[in-house]
C-alpha positions in Angstrom: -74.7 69.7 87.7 -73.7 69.0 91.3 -76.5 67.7 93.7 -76.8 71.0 95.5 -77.9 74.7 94.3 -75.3 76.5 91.5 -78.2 78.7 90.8 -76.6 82.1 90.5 -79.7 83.6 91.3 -80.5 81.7 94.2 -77.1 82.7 95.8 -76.8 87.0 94.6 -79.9 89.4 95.0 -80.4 89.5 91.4 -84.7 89.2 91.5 -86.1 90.2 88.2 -83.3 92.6 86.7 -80.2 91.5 85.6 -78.7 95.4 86.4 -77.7 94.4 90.0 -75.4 91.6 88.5 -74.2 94.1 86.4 -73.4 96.3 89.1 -71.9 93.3 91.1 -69.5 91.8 88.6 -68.5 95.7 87.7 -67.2 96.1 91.7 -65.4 92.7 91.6 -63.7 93.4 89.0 -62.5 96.6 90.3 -62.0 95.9 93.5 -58.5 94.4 92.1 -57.5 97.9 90.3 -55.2 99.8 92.1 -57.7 102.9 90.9 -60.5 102.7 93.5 -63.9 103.1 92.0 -65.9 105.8 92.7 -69.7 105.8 92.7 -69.7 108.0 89.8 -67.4 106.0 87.8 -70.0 102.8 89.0 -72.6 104.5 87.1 -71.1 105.9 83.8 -69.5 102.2 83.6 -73.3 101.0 83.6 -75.1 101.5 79.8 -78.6 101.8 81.9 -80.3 104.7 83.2 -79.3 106.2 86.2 -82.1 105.7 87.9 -82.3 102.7 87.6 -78.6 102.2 88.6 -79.6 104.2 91.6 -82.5 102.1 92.9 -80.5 98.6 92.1 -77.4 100.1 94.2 -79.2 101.3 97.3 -80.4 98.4 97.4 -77.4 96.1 97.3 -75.7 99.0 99.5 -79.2 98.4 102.5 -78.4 94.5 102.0 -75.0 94.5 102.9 -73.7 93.2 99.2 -71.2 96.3 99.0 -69.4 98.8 101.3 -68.8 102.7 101.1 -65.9 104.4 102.1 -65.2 108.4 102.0 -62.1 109.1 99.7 -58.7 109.7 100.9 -58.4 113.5 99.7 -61.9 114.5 99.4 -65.2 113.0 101.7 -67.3 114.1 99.4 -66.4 111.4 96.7 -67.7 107.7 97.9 -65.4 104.5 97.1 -67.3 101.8 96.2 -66.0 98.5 97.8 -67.3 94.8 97.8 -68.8 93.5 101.6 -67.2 90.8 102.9 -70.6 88.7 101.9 -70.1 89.7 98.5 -66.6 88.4 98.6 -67.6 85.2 99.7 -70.4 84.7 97.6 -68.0 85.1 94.4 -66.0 82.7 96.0 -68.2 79.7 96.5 -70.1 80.6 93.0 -66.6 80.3 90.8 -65.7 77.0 93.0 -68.6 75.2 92.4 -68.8 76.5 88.7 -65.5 75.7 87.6 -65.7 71.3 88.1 -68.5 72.1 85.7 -66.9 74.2 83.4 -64.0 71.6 83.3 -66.3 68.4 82.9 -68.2 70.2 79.9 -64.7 71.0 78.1 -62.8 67.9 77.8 -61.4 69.1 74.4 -60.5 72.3 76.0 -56.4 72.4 76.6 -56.1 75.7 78.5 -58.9 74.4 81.1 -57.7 70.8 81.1 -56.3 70.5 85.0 -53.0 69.9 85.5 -52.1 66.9 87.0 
């Protein structure tokens, strides 16, 4: 590993539940739908409790991990976005875990670099 942190849970909010990651890699990968994703299609993507959903998201939502916006049509529905930090955060993970990815595949052709 490289000489500084790659500890995803050094870097994301994650403490002892693994459901805010959940929740975190669910709005990244939706934030690149053209469908925008709701709060309430958050939590039926989720297989945990809503509760629990509930408590994790707040939280993420008080720390400035994600963003709210009202709907186009109807203020009542929330659009779940990723902040800015969030953003960023993906960003730095997937460059400093792909040179590892690459060095621990050398028999692997479709992540061999092209040079």
């Amino acid at each position: 590993f490289p000489s500084h942190d790659t500890s995803v849970s050094e870097k994301l909010p994650i403490g002892n539940s693994l459901l805010s990651l959940d929740i975190l890699i669910v709005v990244m990968m939706e934030s690149s739908d053209s469908e925008a994703l709701t709060v309430k299609r958050l939590f039926a993507t989720l297989p945990y409790s809503s509760t629990g959903v509930r408590y994790h998201f707040e939280r993420l939502l008080n720390d400035g991990w994600l963003e709210l916006d009202d709907g186009i049509n109807d203020k009542r529905i929330k659009i779940v976005k990723p902040s800015p930090k969030l953003i960023d955060t993906f960003q730095r993970l997937s460059g400093e875990l792909q040179p590892i990815t690459l060095k621990n595949c050398d028999d692997c052709p479709l992540l061999t670099p092209i040079t």
